[in-house]
C-alpha distance (Angstrom), angle and dihedral (degrees) to the residues before:
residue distance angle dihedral
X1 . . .
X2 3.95 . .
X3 3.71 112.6 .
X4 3.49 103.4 -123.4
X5 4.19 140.5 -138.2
X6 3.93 114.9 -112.3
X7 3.43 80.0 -129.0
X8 4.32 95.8 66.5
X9 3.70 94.0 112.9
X10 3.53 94.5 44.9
X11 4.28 91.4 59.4
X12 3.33 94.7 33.4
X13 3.49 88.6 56.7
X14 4.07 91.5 38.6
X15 3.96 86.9 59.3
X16 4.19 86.0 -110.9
X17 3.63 116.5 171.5
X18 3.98 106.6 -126.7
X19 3.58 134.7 -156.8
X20 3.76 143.8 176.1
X21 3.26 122.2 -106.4
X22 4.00 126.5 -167.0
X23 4.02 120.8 28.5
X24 3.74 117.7 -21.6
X25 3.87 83.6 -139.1
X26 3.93 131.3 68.5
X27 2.75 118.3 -8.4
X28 3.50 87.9 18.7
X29 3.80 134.7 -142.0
X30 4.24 130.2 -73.2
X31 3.60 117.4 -110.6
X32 4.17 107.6 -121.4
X33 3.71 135.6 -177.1
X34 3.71 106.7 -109.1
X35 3.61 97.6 170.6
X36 3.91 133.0 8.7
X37 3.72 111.6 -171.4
X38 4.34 99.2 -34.2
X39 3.59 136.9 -14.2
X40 4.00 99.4 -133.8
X41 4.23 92.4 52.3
X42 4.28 87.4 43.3
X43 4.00 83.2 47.3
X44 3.75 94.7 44.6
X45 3.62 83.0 54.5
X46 3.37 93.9 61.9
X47 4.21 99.3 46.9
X48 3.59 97.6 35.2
X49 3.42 102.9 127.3
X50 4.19 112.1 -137.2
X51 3.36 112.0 13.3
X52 3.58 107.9 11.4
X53 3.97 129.9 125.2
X54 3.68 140.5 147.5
X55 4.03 125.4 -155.8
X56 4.13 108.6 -138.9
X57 3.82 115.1 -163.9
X58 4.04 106.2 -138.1
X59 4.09 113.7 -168.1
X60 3.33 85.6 152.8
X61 3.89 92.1 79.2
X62 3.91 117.7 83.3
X63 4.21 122.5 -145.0
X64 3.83 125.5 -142.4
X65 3.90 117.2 -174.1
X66 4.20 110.2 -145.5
X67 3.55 113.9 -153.6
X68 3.61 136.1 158.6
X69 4.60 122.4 83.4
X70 3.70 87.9 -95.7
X71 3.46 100.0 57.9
X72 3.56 101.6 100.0
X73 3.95 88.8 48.7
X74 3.94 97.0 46.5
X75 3.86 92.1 48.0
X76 3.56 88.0 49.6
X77 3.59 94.7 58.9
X78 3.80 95.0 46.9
X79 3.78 105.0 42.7
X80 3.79 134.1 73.7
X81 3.77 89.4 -134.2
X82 4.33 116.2 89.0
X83 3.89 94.5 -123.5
X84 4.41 90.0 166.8
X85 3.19 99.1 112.6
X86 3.68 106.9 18.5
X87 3.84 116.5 149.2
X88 3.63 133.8 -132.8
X89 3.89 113.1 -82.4
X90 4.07 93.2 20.3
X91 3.57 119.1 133.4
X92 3.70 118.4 -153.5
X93 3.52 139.9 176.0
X94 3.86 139.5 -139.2
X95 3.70 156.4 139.4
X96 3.68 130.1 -93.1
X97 3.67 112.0 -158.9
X98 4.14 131.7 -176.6
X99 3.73 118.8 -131.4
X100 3.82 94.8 -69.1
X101 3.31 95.2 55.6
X102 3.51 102.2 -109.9
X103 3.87 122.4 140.7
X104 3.75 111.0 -98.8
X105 3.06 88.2 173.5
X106 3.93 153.9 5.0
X107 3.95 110.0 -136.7
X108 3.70 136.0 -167.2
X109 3.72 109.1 -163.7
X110 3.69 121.1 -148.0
X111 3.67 130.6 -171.0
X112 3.11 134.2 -160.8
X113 3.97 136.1 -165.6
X114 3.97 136.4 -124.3
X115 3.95 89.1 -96.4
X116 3.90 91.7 59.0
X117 3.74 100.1 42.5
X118 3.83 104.6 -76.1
X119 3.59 102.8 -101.6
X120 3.75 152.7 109.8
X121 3.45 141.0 -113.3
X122 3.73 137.4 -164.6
X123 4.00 121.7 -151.7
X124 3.70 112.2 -159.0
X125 3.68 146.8 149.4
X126 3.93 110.5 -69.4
X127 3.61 92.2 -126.1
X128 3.85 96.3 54.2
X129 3.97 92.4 47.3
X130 3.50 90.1 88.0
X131 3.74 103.8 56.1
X132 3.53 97.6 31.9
X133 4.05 88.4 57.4
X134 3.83 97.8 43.8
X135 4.38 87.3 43.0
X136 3.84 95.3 45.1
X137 4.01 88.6 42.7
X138 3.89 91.5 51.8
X139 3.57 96.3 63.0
X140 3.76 91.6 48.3
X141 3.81 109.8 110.5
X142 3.49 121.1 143.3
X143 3.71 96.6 -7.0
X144 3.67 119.2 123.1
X145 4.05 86.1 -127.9
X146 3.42 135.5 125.4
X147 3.93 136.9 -173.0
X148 4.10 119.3 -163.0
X149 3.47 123.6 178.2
X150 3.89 105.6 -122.9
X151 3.78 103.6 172.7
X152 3.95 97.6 107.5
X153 3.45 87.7 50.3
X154 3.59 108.8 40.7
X155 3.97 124.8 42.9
X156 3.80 138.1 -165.4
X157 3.91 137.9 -127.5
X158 3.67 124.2 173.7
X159 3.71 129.3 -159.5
X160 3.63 132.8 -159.5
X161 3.83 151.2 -175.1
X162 3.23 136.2 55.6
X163 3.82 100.0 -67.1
X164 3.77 84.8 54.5
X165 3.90 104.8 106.0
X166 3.65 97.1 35.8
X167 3.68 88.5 57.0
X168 3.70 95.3 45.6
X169 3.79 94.3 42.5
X170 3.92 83.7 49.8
X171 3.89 94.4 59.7
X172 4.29 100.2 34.4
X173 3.14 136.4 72.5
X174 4.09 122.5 -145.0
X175 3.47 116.4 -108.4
X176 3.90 100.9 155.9
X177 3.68 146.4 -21.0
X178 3.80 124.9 18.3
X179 3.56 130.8 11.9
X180 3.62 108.3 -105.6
X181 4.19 98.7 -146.8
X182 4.00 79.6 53.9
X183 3.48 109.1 42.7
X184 4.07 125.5 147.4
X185 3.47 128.9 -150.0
X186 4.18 97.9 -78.4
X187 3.40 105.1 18.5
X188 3.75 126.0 121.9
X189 3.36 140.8 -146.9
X190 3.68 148.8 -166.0
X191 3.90 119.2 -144.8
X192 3.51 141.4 169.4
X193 3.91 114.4 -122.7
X194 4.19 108.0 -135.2
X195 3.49 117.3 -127.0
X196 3.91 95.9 0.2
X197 3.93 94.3 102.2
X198 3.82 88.6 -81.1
X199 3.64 91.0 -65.6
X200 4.01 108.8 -167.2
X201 4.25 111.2 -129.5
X202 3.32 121.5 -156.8
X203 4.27 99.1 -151.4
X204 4.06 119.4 -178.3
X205 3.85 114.7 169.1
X206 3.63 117.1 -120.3
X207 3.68 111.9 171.6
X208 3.97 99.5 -156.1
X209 3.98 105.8 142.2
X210 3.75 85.1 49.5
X211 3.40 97.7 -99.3
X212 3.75 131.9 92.4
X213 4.22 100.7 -68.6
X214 4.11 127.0 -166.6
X215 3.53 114.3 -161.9
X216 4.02 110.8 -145.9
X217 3.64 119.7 -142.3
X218 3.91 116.2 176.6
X219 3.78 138.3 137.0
X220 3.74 116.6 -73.5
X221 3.78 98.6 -118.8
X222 4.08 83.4 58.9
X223 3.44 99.3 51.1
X224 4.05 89.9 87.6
X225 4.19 92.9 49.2
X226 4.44 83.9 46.8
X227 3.36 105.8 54.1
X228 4.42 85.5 40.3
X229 3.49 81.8 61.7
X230 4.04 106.0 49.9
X231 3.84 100.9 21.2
X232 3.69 120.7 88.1
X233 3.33 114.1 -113.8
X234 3.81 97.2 -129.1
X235 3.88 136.6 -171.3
X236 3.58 132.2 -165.1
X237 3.78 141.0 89.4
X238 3.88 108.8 -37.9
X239 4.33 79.9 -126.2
X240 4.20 97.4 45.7
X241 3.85 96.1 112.1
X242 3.95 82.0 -155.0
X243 3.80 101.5 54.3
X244 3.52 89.4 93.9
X245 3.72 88.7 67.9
X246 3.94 101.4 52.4
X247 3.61 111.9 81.6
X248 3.82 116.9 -159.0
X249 3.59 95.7 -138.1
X250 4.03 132.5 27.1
X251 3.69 85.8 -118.0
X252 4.06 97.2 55.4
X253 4.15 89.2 51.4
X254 4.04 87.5 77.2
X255 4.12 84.6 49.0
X256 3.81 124.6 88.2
X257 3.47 133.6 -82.0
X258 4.08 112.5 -115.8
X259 3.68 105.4 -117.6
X260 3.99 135.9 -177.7
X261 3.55 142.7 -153.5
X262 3.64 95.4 -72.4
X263 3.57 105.3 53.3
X264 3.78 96.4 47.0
X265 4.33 86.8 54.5
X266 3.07 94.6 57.2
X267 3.53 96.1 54.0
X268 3.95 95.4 39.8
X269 3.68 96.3 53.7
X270 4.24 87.9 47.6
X271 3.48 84.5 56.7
X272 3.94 96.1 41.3
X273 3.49 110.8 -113.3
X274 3.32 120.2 146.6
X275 4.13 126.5 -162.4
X276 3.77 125.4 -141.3
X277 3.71 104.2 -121.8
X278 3.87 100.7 38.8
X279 4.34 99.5 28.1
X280 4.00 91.8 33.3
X281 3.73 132.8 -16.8
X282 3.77 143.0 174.1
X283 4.16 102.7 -35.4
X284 3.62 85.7 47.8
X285 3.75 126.5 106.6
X286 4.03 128.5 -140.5
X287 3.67 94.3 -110.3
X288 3.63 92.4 52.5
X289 4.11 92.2 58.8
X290 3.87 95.7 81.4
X291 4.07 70.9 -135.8
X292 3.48 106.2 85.1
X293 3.65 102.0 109.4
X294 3.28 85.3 51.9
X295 4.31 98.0 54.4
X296 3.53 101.2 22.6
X297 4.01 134.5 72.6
X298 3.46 115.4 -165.3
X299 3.94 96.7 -161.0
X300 3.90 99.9 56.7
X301 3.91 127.5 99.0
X302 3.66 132.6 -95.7
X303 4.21 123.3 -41.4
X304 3.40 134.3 161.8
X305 3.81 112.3 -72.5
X306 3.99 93.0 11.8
X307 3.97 87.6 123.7
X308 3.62 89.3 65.2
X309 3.68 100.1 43.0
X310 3.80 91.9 48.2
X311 4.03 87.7 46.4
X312 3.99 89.3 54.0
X313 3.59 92.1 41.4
X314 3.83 94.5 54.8
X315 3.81 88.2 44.0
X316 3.72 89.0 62.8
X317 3.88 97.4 -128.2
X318 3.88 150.2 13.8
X319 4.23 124.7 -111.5
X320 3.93 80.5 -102.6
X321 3.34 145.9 4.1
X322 4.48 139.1 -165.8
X323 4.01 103.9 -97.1
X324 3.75 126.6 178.9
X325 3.78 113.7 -124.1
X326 3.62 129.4 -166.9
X327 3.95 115.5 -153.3
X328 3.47 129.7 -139.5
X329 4.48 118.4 -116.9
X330 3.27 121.7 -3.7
X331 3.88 102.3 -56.4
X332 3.97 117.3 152.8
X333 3.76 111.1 -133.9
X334 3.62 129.1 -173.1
X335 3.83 141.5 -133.7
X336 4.20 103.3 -98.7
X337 4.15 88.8 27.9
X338 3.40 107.9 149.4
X339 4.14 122.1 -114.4
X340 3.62 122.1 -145.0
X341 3.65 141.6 -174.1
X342 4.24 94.1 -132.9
X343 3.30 136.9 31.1
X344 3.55 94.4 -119.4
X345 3.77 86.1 65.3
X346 3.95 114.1 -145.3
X347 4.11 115.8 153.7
X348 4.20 110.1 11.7
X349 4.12 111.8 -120.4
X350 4.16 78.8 -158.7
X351 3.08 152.6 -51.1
X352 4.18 142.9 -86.0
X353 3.86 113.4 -112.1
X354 3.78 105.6 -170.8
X355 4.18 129.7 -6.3
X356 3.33 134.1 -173.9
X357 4.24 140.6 -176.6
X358 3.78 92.2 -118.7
X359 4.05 102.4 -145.7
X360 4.08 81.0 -161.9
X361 3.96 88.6 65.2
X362 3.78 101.0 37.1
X363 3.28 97.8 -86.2
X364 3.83 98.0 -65.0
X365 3.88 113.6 148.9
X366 3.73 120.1 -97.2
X367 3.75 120.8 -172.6
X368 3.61 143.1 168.2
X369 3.86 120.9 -129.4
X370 3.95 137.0 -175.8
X371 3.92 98.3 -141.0
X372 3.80 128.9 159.0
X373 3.72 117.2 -85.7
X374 3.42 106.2 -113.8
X375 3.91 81.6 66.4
X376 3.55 95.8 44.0
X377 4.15 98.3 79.8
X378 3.67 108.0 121.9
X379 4.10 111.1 -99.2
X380 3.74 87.4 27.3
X381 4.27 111.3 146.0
X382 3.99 119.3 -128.3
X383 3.59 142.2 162.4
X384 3.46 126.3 -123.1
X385 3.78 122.4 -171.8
X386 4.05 115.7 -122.1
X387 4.14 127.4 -148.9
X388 3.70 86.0 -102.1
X389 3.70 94.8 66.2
X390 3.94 101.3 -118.3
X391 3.94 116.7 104.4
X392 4.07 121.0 -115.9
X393 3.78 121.9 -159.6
X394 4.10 122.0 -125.1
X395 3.18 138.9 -178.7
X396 3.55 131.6 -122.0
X397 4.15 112.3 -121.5
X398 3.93 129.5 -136.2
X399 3.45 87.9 -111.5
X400 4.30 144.2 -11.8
X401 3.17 103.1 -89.4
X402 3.85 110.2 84.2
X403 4.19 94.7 178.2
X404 3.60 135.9 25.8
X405 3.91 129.7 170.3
């Protein structure tokens, strides 16, 4: 059975289009909204400059609570991330790797201050919350630290767009940390949810469709009384691809637009941000992320796995490494397509991890792929196979992002 989103009802009732997401297998996968009444409205959501914002359900992210006075110290010395230092209400992210360097997981670390409880916690992929808590906890001996898996407890929304903040700042109130109407990239903040029983939110801003982003961190049994309060409550056929647009009431039309799975990728990978799990995952090294600059500091002390970053870093580059391609016409390609140095095929150099038809580049398709490095040089020419069989040539891009505002 698919673990499922305290929000189920609410979809079902909504008309979403569900999903699983994970392995189909034990443990089995998480049920998420991939699409909520039409991709190109949820999308719009997301782009439309002003006023626009879309709310995006995510059980597919796992909670763990730190708590202890050394916790900031014993992270420190097992992450890739420089946490010495780190302030109340900063959100930061990095990698925590096993011996061999490989990624056990892919952390955001959020701090908290004295007013809020005085603690940590650690959004991750649900599948990685497992290992990283029974890893972390083994190396725990006399520290006054300690890991608890919050993820059945605790759930996560995201907003974003432009109207984003003002809506949020419109129904909180402050309790601690940042002001929401003014948050940076990082910062956290502690708010009150109106009219959802006072419901405390933990909010950090992490801009990863490209537009501003608020990450939504509340308890579970809130989740339902949340999203009431910043989703628009909608009518319309479940398949009107405009329904999303027509608020019931002229209060709801400031609200955001109920959007899934796909809607938010598309956006994400335009805006090139890849996800552990689907873009890189456990066999994969830091330099192979395209999002090591972003994880790792090169200037801290000793962690776990630091030997092998700093080996690969001195090397000057990894067999392969995640590239964003561009492809030529109007070819569909699809996550696990193979890459290829000729047209004719033969042996794959890689393979594409996620794609998209970015409406922000005419519809041409974007994708991410893990291919070998020799391949990976900026303006390089591939060949990716499409779902109709034929091959289509791309061309790897300076960077991942393909679109920014």
């Amino acid at each position: 059975m698919a673990r499922v989103t305290p929000l189920q009802s609410v979809h079902e009732a909504y008309g979403a289009l569900m999903a699983e997401y994970g392995p189909s297998g034990p443990p089995g996968g998480i049920l998420v909204p991939q699409v909520q009444r039409g991709v190109g409205a949820e999308y719009a959501a997301i782009r439309r400059a002003g006023t626009g914002a879309a709310i995006v359900d995510l059980p597919q992210r796992g909670t763990v609570e730190v708590r202890g006075a050394d916790r900031v110290a014993f992270l420190n010395r097992m992450v890739t991330q420089e946490l010495k230092g780190m302030e109340p209400y900063r959100m930061r992210r990095s990698f925590w790797l096993n011996r061999k360097g490989r990624i056990d997981a892919d952390l955001r670390i959020i701090a908290l201050g004295s007013e809020a409880g005085d603690r940590m916690y650690l959004d991750l992929d649900v599948f990685a919350v497992e290992r990283a808590v029974t890893t972390l906890g083994a190396f725990v001996i006399a520290d006054d630290v300690e890991f608890v898996d919050r993820t059945e407890q605790m759930h996560r929304l995201a907003l974003h767009g432009q109207g984003a903040a003002a809506l949020l700042a419109a129904e909180s109130e402050p309790v601690a940390g940042a002001a929401v109407g003014e948050m940076g990239p990082g910062e956290v903040a502690v708010v009150r949810m109106r009219g959802a029983e006072g419901a405390e939110v933990i909010v950090d801003r992490q801009d990863s469709t490209g537009e501003p982003g608020y990450e939504l961190l509340m308890p579970a049994e809130a989740a339902g009384a949340v999203w009431e309060r910043l989703a628009r409550p909608d009518e319309g056929p479940p398949d009107a691809e405009g329904a999303a647009a027509r608020p019931r009431d002229g209060d709801a039309e400031r609200k955001a637009v109920r959007a899934g799975w796909h809607a938010f990728n598309i956006a994400r990978i335009e805006a090139g941000w890849p996800l552990y799990m689907i873009d890189f995952g456990p066999d994969s090294l830091p330099h192979e992320t395209g999002a090591i600059e972003d994880r790792v500091s090169f200037k801290k002390g000793c962690y776990l796995g630091q030997e092998i970053v700093a080996r690969m870093q001195a090397r000057g580059h990894p067999k392969q490494r995640l590239v964003g391609l561009r492809v030529e016409g109007e070819a569909e390609v699809a996550g696990g397509a193979g890459v290829f140095e000729k047209e004719e095929g033969g042996d794959p150099i890689g393979a594409v991890t996620s794609s998209a038809a970015s409406p922000m580049l005419g519809s041409a398709t974007v994708a991410f792929a893990m291919v070998k490095y020799q391949n990976a040089q900026a303006g390089a020419q591939v060949w990716v196979a499409t779902a109709g069989g034929t091959m289509a040539r791309a061309v790897v891009q300076p960077s991942l992002v393909f679109w920014k505002r």
